[in-house]
N, C-alpha and C positions, 0 to 999 in steps of 0.2 A: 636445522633449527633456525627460527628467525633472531635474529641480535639487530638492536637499535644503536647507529654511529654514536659513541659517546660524546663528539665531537660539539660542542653548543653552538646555534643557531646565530652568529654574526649578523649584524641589519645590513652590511653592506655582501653580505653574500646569498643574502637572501634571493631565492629564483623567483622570478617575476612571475605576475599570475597566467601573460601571455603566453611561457612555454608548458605551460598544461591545458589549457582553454581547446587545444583541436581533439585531443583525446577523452575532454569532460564534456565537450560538445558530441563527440559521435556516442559517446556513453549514453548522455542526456536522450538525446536521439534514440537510442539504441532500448533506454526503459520505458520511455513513448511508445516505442514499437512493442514491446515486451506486456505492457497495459493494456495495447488496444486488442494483439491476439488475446490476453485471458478472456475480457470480456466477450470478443467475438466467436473463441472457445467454446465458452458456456453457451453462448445463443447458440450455436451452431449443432449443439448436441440436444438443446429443448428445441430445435425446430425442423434439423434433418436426420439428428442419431447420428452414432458413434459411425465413420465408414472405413477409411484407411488411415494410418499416421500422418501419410501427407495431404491433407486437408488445408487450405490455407492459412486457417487461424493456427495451425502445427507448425507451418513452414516459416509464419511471419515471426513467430515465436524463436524458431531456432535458428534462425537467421538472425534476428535482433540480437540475441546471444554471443553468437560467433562475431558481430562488430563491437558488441562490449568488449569481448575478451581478446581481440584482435588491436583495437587498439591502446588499450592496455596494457597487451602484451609489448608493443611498438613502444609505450612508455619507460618498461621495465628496459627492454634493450637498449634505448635510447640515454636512459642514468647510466647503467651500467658501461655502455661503451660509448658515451658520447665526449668524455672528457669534459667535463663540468662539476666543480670540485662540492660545488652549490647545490648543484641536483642531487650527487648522493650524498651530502652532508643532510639534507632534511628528508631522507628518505628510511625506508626499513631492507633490510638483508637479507634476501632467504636463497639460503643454497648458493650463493656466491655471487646471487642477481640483486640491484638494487631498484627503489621503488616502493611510489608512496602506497601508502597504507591504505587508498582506496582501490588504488591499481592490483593491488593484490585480493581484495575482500573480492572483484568486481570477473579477476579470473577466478577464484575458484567461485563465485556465484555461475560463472558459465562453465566450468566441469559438470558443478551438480545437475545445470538444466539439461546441458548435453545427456549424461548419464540417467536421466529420468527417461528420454527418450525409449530407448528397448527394453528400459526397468516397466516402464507404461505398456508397454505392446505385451509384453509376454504376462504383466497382471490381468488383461482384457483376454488373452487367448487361453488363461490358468482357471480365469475364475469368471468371466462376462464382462456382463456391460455392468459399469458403475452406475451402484443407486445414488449414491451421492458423491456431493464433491469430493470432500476429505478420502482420501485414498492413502496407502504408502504413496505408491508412484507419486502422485500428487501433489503431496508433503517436501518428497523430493524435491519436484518442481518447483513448488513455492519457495523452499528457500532458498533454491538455486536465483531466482527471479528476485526475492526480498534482500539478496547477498546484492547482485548489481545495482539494486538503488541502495543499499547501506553504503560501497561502494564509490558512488557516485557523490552523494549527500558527504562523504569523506573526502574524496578530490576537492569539492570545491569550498568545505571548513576548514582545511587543511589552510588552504593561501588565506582566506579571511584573517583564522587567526595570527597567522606569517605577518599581517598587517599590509595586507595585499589589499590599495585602495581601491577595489576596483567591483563597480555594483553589480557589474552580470555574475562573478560569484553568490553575491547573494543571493541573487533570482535563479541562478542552477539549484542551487541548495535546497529552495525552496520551491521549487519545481520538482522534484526527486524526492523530498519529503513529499508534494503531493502525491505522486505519484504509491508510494508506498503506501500510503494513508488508502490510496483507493484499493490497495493491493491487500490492507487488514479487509478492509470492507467487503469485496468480492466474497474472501474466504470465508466470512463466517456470514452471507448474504442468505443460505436455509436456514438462520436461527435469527438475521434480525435483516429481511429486508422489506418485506411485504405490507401494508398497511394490516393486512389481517392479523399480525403476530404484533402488534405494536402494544397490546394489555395484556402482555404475557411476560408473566417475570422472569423468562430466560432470554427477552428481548433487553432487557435493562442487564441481565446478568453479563452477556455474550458481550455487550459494547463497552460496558463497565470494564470487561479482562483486557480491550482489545486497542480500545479509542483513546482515551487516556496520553497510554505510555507514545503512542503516535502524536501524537500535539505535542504535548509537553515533551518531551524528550526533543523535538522537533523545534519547538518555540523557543525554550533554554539557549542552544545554541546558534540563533538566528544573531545577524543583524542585521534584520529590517524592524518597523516601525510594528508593523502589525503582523507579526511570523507566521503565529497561529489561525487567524484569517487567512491570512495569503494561501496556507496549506489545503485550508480545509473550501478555501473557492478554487484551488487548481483540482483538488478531488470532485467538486460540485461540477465544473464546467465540463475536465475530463466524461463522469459518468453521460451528462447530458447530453452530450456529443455522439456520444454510443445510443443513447437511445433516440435517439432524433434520426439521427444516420439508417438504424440498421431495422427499423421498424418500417421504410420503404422499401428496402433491398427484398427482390422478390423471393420463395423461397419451398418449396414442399417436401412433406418426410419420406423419407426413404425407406424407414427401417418399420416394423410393423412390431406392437399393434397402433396404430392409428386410430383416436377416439377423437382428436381433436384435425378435425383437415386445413393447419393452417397454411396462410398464401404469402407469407410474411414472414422475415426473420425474426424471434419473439427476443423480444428488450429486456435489458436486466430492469431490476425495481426501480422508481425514483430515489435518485439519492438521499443519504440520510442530511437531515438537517441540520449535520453537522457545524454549519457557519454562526452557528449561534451561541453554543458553549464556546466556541471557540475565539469569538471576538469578548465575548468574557473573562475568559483564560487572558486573551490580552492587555484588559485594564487589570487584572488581578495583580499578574506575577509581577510587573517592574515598582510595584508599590507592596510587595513582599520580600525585596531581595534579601534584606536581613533576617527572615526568620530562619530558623532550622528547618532541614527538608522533612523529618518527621514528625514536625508541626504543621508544617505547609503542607504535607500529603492530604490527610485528612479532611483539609480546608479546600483541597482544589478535588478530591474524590468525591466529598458530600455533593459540594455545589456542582460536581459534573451529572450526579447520577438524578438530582434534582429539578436542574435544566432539562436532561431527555426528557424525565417522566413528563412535567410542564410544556413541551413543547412538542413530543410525538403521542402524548395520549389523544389529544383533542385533534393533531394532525392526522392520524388514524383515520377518523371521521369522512375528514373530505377526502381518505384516498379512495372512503368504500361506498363515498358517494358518488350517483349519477356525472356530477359536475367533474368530477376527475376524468373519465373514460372518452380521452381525447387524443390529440397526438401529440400535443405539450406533456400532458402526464403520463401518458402512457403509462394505466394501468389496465385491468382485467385481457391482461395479454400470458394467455397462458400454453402449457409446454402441450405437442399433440398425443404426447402420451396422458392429460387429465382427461378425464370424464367432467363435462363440465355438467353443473350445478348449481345453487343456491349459494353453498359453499362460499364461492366466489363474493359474495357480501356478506360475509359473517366475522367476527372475530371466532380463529380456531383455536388459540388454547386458552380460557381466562382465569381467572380466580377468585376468590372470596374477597373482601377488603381487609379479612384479616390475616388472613393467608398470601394477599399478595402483599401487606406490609411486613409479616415476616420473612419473606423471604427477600425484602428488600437490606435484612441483616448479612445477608451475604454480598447483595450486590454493591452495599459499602463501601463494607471492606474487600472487596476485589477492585474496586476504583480506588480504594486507599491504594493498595499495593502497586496497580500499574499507574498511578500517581507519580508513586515513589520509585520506583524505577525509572518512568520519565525524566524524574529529575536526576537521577543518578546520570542517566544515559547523557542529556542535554548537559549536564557536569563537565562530564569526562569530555563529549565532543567538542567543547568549547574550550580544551587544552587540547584538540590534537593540531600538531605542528609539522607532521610528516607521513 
């Protein structure tokens, strides 16, 4: 069982932010690598099908992993027997090993990933090829991958709050926060990534559960100037990068049926427009600090699910116009298993105006709620000290 030193945190024995920086840097690194296989994942199955486990975007993935958790682990051994009375005074306990609290979240995030590995293979050999993402195995993965940036984003709040003056914690933090931010988005990218699905009220519902508690939870415990910007442009550029990159990379399907003969690896969507609620959220919250968080939820859920609708309805438009179908936007880049169509510039699910305002009753209050967990989250991490 984990037990926390009851021993309090002295300023002169406080460990400087230097003796953790080689193991937040290969981590940092390590969920970098961990973001680019997902996304090259998912292209790699819309544009050559599922083929063996070791696929590159498989190998990058589980190798990223094994250096999270490798250095890490070097962390935990290095409290534990490195004779530094410092180190394991601001650290946590488990099983007789000492070590911070992201060093632990960041190995068992790389058990789970490891362990999703042959839990994947033998779902594919039980049951086929995945229709969609969300799988168990999957699920696995994900939070084995969302455990090493929680992880991460922990190592480097950790020394901030220590009073650790030193700015590249903050830009880890905040680099790790982006990165997860890109990691909600991936996963729910079949319910809100497409220009087509942007007047469908499961596109407002899906972001509403999902975006939220990632900013704000994220922002709370920043100390930079503009948190939540900063997040949500390390998600913006990340995405970008992915699709600029891998929409030249040559590429043909393997796996049959084959209705679409593409020659190209197919790009994920353009990124959501996330930098906008977000630079919002950032004049909001330092001019709300004194309300109650179940006053403030409400205030920052309306005005989130507000902003999308105002800013991805009418975005819509130009994604399913001509004007988009380029190599900066890269859209109508589709998987070679579609039949393509008309389709392809339609909106595909819509609704009544009265029927999409009701049902904007629930996507409120699901932005109330992962509001308010945000700020619980962003709370809590802006006291962790170990």
């Amino acid at each position: 069982m984990a037990t926390v030193s009851a021993l309090p945190l002295a300023n002169s024995q406080q460990p400087t932010a230097n003796s953790a920086l080689s193991p937040l840097y290969a981590t940092l690194f390590a969920s970098a690598a961990i973001v680019v296989g997902l996304v090259w994942d998912i292209s790699w199955h819309r544009t050559i099908g599922r083929d063996t486990f070791w696929s590159p975007p498989h190998v990058l993935e589980q190798v990223a992993a094994l250096v999270a958790g490798v250095s890490c682990g070097w962390l935990v051994l290095r409290t534990t027997f490195g004779g530094d009375p410092a180190a394991k005074q601001s650290s946590i306990r488990v099983w007789g090993f000492y070590g911070p609290l992201g060093a632990w979240v960041c190995i068992w995030g790389t058990a789970m990933m490891i362990a999703s590995a042959p839990f994947d293979n033998w779902w594919h050999n039980a049951y086929g090829l995945d229709v969609k993402i969300i799988s168990p195995p999957h699920m696995v993965l994900a939070w084995g991958m969302m455990g090493i940036q929680v992880g991460a984003m922990l190592l480097a709040v950790s020394g901030q709050n220590r009073g650790a003056h030193d700015p590249r914690l903050k830009l880890i933090y905040a680099a790790s926060a982006g990165i997860l931010l890109t990691m909600f988005a991936t996963v729910i990218v079949e319910d809100a990534g497409f220009g087509n699905e942007m007047r469908s009220p499961m596109f407002y519902r899906m972001t509403a559960i999902v975006i939220p508690v990632a900013l704000i939870g994220a922002a709370r415990a920043s100390g930079l100037r503009w948190p939540a910007t900063t997040v949500a442009a390390i998600y913006t550029a990340l995405m970008l990068g992915m699709i600029w990159i891998l929409q030249i990379v040559p590429a043909t399907p393997l796996l049959a049926p084959i209705y679409n003969p593409v020659t190209r690896m197919v790009p994920p969507p353009f990124p959501l427009l996330l930098i906008i609620p977000a630079f919002l959220l950032d004049l909001v919250l330092p001019r709300t600090r004194a309300m109650k968080d179940w006053l403030l939820a409400p205030l920052l859920g309306v005005g989130f699910v507000v902003v999308m609708v105002a800013v991805h309805w009418y975005w819509s438009e130009f994604l399913l116009s001509p004007a988009a179908r380029n190599w900066f936007f890269a859209v109508d880049k589709w998987d070679y298993t579609n039949r393509l169509g008309p389709w392809r510039y339609e909106y595909w699910t819509t609704a009544s105006a009265a029927d999409f305002a009701l049902s904007l009753r629930w996507t409120l209050l699901a932005a109330t709620i992962s509001s308010l967990l945000g700020l619980w989250i962003g709370k809590g991490m802006s006291k962790v000290q170990r």
